[in-house]
Residue, then its C-alpha position, 0 to 999 in steps of 0.5 A: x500500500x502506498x504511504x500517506x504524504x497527508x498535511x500531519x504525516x510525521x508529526x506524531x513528536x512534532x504535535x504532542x502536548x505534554x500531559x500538563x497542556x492537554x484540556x482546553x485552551x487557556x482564555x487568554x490565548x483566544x484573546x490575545x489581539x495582534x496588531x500589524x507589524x507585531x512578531x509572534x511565533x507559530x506554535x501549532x495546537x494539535x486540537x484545533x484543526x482550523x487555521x492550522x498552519x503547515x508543520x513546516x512553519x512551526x516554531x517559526x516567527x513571522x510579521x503580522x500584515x493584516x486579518x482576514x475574518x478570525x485569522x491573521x495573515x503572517x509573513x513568514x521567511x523561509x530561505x529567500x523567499x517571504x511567504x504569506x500565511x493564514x494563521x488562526x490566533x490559536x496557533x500563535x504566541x507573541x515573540x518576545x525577542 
């Protein structure tokens, strides 16, 4: 049988949450509002599929450019090429550094 190539293939350690994070998600997440120019960080939520960003972006930080609905567009480099992103907040944290 020919192996699945699907949009979560090999993010089985990629995805895990630890026992401690599992539940729902905490409120202050949800409403963490982002403004253009802000950096964040693309940190995936295994139990949200919607807005769920491709696992090649996560861990990765990116520029919010705008929102479109619930979700935020994101400008991600990745080598020489800038990439746009629709990313709901779920899966991002602000960035710090």
């Amino acid at each position: 049988m020919k192996k699945s190539k699907g949009f979560r293939s090999k993010t089985r350690r990629l995805l895990k949450k630890k026992p401690r994070e599992k539940g729902k998600i905490r409120l202050g997440k949800l409403l963490c509002e982002y403004h253009p120019g802000n950096s964040v960080v693309i940190k995936i939520d295994p139990s949200v599929q919607k807005g769920m960003p491709h696992k090649r972006y996560h861990g990765k930080v990116g520029t919010i450019v705008g929102k479109r609905g619930r979700s935020y567009i994101v400008n991600v480099t990745q080598g020489d090429a800038v990439k746009e992103i629709i990313v709901r907040p779920e899966h991002l944290e602000p960035y710090g550094g």
